[in-house]
Each structure stands twice: as C-alpha cells, then as structure tokens.
C-alpha positions in Angstrom: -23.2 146.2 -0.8 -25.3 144.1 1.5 -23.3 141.2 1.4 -20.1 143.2 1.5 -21.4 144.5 4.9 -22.5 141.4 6.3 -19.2 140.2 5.8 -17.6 142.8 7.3 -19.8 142.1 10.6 -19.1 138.5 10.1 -15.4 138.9 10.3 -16.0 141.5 13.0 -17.8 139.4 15.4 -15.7 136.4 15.1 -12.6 138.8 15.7 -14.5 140.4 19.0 -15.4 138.8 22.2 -17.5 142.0 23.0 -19.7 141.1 20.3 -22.7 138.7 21.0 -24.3 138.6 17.9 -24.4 140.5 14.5 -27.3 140.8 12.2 -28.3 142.5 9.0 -30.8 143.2 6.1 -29.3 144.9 2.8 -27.0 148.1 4.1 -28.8 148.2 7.7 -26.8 145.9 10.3 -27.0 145.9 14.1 -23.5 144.7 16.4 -25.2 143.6 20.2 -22.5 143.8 22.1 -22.1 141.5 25.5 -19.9 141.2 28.8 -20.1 137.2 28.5 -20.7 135.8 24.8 -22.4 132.5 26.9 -24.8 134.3 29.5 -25.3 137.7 26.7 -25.3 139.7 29.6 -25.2 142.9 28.2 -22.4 145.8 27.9 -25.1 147.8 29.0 -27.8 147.6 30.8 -31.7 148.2 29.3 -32.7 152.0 28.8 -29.4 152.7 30.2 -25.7 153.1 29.0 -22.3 152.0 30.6 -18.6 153.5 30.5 -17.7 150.9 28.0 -20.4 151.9 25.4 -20.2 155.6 26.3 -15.9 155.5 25.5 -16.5 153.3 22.2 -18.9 155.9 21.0 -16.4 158.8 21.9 -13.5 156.5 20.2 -15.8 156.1 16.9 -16.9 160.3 17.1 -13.2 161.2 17.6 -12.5 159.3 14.4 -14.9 160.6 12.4 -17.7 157.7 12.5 -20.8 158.5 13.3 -22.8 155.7 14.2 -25.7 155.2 16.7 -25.2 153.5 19.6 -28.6 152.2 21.6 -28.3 150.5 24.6 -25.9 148.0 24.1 -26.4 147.6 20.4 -24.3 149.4 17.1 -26.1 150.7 14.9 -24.6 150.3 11.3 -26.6 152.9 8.7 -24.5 154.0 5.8 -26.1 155.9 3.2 -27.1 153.6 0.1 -24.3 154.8 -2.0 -21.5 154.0 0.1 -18.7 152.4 -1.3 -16.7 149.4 -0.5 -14.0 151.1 0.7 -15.8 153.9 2.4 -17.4 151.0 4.4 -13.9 149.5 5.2 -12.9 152.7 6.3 -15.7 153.0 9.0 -15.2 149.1 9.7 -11.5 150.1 10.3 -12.3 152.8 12.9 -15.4 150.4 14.8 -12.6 147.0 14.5 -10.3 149.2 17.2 -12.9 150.8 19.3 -14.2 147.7 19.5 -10.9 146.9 21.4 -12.6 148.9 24.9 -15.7 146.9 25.2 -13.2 143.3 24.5 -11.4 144.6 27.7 -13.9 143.8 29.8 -15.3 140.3 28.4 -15.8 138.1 31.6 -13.6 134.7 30.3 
C-alpha cells in the first residue's frame, strides 16, 4: 500500500498548486502546502495556522477524514490495513479541500 499512496500524492501534487512538495515512507506521507510553489512561502506560517489551513481541515472533518494538520503540512496516517479504496476515498475528500488552499496560490 506504500506505493499505492505515494501515487496518490504524486497525482495530487501535480494536480494542486497549493501543494509544494509531497513525501512519503510506506503508509506515512506528508503534503507541505505553499502560497507560491517557486518562493515555498508557506500556507501558514511557523508555530502558527492561517484561514486557509484552518477551512481545509474543517472541509476534510465535515467529510469524515480525519487527518492532522501541522502548520502548513498534511499529515497522511492511515491505519496499516487500509485498503485501496478506503485510501481513494480519503484521497477523494483531501483532492477537493484541497481546492481552498489552490485559491489563494500567488501566480
């Protein structure tokens, strides 16, 4: 399932402007997610949060994903017997919060 999800973030990064960089090891993955994919400022700033990170959050809770959000950074931590299409479920839900912190990339 590692490679499934590093796919998934693959395809989700190249599909997001918000996203800065995706990384992963087995079923643990990380989104950072940035206001300017050539300066990575971030969506948020250190030790603090922003009203972009705080609404994608909401968006994923309302929807039944729970993930952890740190910063500017998504946590991706599904238990180790996930299935493929529980984790395309959850990819589903992330792929159109993701649509809040896209809306305000800096072109």
């Amino acid at each position: 399932m590692g490679a499934v999800l590093r796919r998934m973030l693959s395809d989700l990064g190249e599909a997001h402007p918000s996203i800065g960089e995706v990384r992963s090891l087995g079923l643990f993955g990380i989104i950072e997610l940035v206001k300017d994919r050539k300066t990575k400022e971030p969506m948020a700033p250190w030790n603090g949060s922003s009203p972009e990170m705080i609404a994608l959050r909401k968006h994923c809770l309302d929807n039944k994903l729970f993930l952890y959000t740190h910063w500017h950074t998504i946590l991706i931590i599904p238990p180790l017997i996930i299935t493929e299409e529980q984790l395309q479920e959850g990819f589903t839900v992330l792929d159109e919060a993701l649509k809040i912190t896209d809306a305000v990339v800096k072109s």
